[in-house]
N, C-alpha and C positions, 0 to 999 in steps of 0.2 A: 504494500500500500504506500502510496506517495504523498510523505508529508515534507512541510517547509515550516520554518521555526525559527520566527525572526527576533530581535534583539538588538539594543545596542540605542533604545531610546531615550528619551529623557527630557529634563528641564535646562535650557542653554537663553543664554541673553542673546540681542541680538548680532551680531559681526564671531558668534564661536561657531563651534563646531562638533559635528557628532561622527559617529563612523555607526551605520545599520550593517549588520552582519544575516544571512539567512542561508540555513542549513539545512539542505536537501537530503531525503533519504528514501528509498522504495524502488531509485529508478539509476540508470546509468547519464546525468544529470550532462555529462561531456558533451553531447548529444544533441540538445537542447538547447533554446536560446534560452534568457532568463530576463526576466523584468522588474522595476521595482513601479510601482501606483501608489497614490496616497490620496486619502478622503479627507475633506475637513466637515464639522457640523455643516449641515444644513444643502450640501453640495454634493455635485457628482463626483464620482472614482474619477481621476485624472491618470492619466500615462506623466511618470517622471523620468525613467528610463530605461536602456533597453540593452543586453551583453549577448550577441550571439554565438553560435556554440562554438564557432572553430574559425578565424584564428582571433577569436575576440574584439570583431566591432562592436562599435561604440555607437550612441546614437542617442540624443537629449533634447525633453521638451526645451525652449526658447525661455521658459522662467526660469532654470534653473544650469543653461548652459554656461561656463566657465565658472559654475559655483561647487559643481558636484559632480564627484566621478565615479565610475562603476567597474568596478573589478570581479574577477570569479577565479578561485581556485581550484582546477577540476578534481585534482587529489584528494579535495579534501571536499567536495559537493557542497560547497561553501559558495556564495555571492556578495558582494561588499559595497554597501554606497558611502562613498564620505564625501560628506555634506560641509563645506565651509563658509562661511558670509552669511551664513544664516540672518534669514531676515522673519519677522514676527508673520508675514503670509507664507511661509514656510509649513506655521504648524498644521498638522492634522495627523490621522492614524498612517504608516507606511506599509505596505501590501509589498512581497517578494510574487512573482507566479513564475510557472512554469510556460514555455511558449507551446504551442502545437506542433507537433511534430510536422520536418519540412518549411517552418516559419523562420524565415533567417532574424528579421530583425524586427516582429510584429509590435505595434502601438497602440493598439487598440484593443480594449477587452476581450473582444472576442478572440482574441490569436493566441489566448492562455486558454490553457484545461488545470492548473492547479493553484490553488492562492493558500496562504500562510493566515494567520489569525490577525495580523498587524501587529504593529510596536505604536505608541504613540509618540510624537514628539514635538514638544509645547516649548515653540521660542518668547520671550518674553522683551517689552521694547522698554 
């Protein structure tokens, strides 16, 4: 069974930094693109971004391009966002998924089959 088990949130002011960690297990993870999404109250799941399976494109919404980077270590079926310049519309819960197989570098909800429970992470100004 394929879970994802994210981590790494928290309470930060505004101009810090966090690193989300989320760790795959059930599936051969290499394979797969992987995603990070984040809700805030009252709004829809957003795409923040996106690490495809092989040789590790990159690919970021426009809010949060040259703020946050996304890394994946496939030894360890691990994904990693670090988040810096954190700004107070930052906060909301952050989503890891898994993409669909065949999906190199999907942005859109539908191009995941598996989501993680989120982390929250609450910048304060």
């Amino acid at each position: 069974q394929v879970q994802l088990v994210e981590s790494g949130g928290g309470l930060v002011q505004a101009g810090g930094s966090l690193r989300l960690s989320c760790a795959a297990s059930g599936r051969t993870f290499s394979n797969y693109a992987m995603g990070w999404f984040r809700q805030a109250p009252g709004k829809e799941r957003e795409f923040v971004a996106v690490i495809s399976w092989s040789p590790g494109s990159t690919y970021y919404a426009d809010s949060v391009k040259g703020r946050f980077t996304m890394s994946r270590d496939n030894a360890k079926n691990t994904v990693y966002l670090q988040m810096n310049s954190l700004k107070p519309e930052d906060t909301a819960v952050y989503y890891c998924a898994v993409g669909l197989p065949r999906r190199t570098v999907p942005t859109g909800r539908g191009g995941y089959d598996y989501w993680g429970q989120g982390t929250q992470v609450t910048v304060s100004s």
